[in-house]
C-alpha positions in Angstrom: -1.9 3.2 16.3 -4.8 4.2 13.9 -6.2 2.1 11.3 -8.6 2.3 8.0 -10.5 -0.8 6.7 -10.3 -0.9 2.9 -12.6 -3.5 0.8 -12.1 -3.2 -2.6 -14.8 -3.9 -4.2 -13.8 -3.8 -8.0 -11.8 -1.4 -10.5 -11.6 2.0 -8.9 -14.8 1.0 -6.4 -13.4 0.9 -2.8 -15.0 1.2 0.7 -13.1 3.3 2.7 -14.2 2.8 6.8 -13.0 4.4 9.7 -14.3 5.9 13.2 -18.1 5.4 11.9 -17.5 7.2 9.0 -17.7 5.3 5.3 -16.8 6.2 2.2 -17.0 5.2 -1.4 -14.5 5.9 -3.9 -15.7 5.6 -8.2 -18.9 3.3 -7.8 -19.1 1.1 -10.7 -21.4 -1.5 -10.0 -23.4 -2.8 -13.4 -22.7 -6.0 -14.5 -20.2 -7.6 -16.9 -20.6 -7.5 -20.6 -21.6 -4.3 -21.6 -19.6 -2.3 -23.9 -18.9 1.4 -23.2 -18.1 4.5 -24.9 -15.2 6.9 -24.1 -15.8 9.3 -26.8 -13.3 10.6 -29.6 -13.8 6.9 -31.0 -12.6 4.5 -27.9 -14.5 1.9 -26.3 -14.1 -0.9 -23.4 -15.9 -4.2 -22.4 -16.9 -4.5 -19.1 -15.4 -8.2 -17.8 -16.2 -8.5 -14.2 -18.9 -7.0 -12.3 -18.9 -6.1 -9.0 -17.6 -8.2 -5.6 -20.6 -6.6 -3.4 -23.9 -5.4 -5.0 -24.6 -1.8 -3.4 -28.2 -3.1 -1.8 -24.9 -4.9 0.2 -23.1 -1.7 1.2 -25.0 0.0 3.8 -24.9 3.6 4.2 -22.8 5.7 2.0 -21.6 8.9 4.2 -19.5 10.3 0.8 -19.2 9.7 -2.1 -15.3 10.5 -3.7 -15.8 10.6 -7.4 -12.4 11.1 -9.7 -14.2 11.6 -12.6 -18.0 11.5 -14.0 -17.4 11.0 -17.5 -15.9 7.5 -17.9 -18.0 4.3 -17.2 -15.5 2.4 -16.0 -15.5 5.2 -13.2 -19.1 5.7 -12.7 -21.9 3.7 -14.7 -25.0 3.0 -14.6 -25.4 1.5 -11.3 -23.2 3.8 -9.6 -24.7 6.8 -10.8 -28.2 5.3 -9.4 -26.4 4.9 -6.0 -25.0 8.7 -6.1 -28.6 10.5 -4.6 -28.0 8.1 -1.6 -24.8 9.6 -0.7 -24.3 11.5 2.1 -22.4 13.8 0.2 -20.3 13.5 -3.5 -17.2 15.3 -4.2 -15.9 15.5 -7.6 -14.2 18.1 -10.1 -15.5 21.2 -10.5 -16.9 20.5 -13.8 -18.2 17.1 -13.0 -20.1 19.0 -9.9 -21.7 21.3 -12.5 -23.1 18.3 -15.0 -24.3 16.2 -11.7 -25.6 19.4 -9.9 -27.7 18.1 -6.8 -25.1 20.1 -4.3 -22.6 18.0 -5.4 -19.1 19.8 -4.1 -16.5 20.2 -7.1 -13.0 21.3 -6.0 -9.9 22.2 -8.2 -6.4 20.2 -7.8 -5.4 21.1 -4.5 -8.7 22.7 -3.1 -10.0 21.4 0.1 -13.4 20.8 1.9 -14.8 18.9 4.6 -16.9 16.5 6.0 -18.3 17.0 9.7 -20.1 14.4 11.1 -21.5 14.0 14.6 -19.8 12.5 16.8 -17.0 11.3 14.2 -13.4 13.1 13.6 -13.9 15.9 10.5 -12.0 15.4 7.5 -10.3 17.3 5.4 -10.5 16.1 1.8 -7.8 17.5 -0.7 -7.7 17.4 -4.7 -4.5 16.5 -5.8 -3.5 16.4 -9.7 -4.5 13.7 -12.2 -3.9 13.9 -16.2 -5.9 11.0 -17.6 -3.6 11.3 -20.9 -0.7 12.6 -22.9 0.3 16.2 -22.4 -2.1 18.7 -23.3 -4.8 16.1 -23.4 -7.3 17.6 -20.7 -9.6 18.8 -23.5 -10.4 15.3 -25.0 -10.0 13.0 -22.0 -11.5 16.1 -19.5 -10.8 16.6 -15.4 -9.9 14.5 -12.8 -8.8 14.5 -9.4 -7.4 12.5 -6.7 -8.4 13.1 -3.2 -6.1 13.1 0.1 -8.4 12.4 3.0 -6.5 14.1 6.5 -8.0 13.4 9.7 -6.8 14.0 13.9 -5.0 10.7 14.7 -3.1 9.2 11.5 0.4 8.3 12.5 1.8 7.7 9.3 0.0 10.4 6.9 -3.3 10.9 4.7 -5.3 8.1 3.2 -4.7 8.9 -0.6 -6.6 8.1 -4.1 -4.5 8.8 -7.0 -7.1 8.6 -9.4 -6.8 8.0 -13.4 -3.4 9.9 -13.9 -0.1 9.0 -16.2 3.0 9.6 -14.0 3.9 13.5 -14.7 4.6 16.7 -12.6 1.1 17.3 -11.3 0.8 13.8 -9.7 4.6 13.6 -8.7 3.7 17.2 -6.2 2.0 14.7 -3.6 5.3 14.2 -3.0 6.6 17.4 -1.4 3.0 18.3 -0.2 1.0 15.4 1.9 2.8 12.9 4.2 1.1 9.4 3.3 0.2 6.7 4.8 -1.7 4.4 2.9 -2.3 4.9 -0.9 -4.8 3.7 -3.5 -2.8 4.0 -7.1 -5.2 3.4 -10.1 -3.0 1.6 -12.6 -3.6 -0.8 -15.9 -1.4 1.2 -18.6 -4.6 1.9 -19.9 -4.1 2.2 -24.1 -6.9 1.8 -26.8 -6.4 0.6 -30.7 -7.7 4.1 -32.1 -4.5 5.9 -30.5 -1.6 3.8 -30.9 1.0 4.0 -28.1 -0.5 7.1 -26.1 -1.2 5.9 -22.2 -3.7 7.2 -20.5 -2.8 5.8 -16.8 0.0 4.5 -15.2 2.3 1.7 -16.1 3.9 -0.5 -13.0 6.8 0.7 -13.9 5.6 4.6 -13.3 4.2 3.1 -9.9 7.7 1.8 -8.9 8.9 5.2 -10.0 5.7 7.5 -7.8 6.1 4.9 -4.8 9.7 5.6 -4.6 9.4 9.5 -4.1 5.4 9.7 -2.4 7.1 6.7 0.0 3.6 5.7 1.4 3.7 3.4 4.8 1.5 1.1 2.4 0.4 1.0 -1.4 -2.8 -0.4 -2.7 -3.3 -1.4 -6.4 -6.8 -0.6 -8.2 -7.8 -0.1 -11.0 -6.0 -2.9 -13.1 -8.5 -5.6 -13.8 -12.1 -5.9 -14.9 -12.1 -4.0 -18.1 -10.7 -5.1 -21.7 -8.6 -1.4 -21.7 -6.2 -2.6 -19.4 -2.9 -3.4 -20.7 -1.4 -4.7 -17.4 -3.0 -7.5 -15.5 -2.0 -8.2 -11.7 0.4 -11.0 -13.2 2.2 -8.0 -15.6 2.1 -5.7 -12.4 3.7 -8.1 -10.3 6.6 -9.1 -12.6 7.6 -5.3 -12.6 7.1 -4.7 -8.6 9.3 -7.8 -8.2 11.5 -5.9 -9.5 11.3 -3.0 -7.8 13.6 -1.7 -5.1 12.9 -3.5 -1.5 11.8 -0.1 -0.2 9.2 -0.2 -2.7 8.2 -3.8 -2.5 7.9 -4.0 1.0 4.9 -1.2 0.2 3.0 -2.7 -1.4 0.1 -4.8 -0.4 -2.5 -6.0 -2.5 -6.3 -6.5 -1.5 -8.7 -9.7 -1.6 -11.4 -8.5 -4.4 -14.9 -8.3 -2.0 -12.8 -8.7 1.8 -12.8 -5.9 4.4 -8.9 -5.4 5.3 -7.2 -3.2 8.3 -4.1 -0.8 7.2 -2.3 1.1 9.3 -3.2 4.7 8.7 
């Protein structure tokens, strides 16, 4: 049996650990209270800061970055913390605005990490749409990532990233065996554009966990920021709901605690 140890350290932040290596997924470490533009007129409070400050992390060996563009994904702080990184993979645009041999891959495009000494892994870009259909011009790329390394019994250690539930994100399916999965949710909606989502509902996650069938599902992603339309309680309700196959899934995380998952 293989394992990964997961902290979640806030939002989309999460320390990813295994066989020496340690990787951080969307650092977002400023404080709370600051408000922060998303451009074409939308805005969100920050309402919790971070469980561990990154002084408190150690050394970063990669860093996975969905997206550069949203501070709720990468602020201030995190950005600060990105020239300490081993190494930062992002979208292919978001490569070219942080330059610094920052690697941008495409959805489904693949690089690795070698390290000495530690099992090479293969990181994969899968689909995100952070918004309605044919939305990718305002609300701009992002990716998941699909991390494959010699050993996992169950499947790939997966990061869906900011995504609504559509055909992209729903091809992880038929593609990558997973084991354990981090699904950004909230049902992220602002004022300035009505009903229009721009990440998944519970109810899509009930829907993605039932095809993807991970061995175990993480939520991030759903707390900490005023944009987020489904707090844990509202998540709950609906995976109470859910199918056993899907609730039995599903685990969620201590905010700030180390945790072992079967990988």
């Amino acid at each position: 049996m293989t394992s990964v140890r997961v902290t979640h350290i806030g939002g989309p932040t999460a320390l990813i650990e295994f066989a020496g290596w340690r990787l951080l997924t969307d650092p977002t470490f400023d404080p709370a209270g600051r408000r922060y533009a998303f451009g074409w007129g939308t805005s969100s409070r920050k309402l919790a800061g971070p469980a561990i400050t990154p002084d408190a992390l150690g050394r970063i060996d990669a860093v996975l970055l969905t997206h550069d563009h949203h501070g709720d994904n990468l602020d201030d702080a995190g950005r600060d913390l990105l020239p300490t990184a081993g190494t930062v993979i992002t979208t292919v645009s978001g490569a070219a605005r942080l330059g610094g041999g920052t690697r941008g891959l495409a959805p489904w495009a693949s690089t690795t990490l070698d390290g000495q000494g530690r099992p090479a892994i293969e990181v994969t870009a899968t689909p995100c749409r952070h918004g309605p259909p044919l939305s990718r011009p305002i609300v701009g790329d992002v990716i998941g990532f699909a991390l494959r390394w010699e050993g996992q019994r169950h499947g790939v250690v997966w990061v869906s990233g900011d995504t609504v539930l559509h055909d992209g994100v729903r091809q992880v399916a038929g593609r990558i065996p997973v084991g354990v999965a981090l699904v950004h949710l909230g049902g992220v909606r602002f004022p300035v554009t009505g009903p229009l989502r721009y990440s998944m509902t519970a109810r899509d996650a009930v829907e993605l966990l039932g095809t993807v069938r991970p061995h175990t599902a993480v939520p991030v992603h759903y707390e900490g920021w005023k944009h987020f339309q489904e707090p844990r309680a509202a998540i709950e309700r609906e995976f109470g709901d859910a199918p056993k196959d899907v609730r039995d899934r599903i685990r969620w995380l201590p905010i700030g605690a180390p945790t072992d998952l079967e990988t």
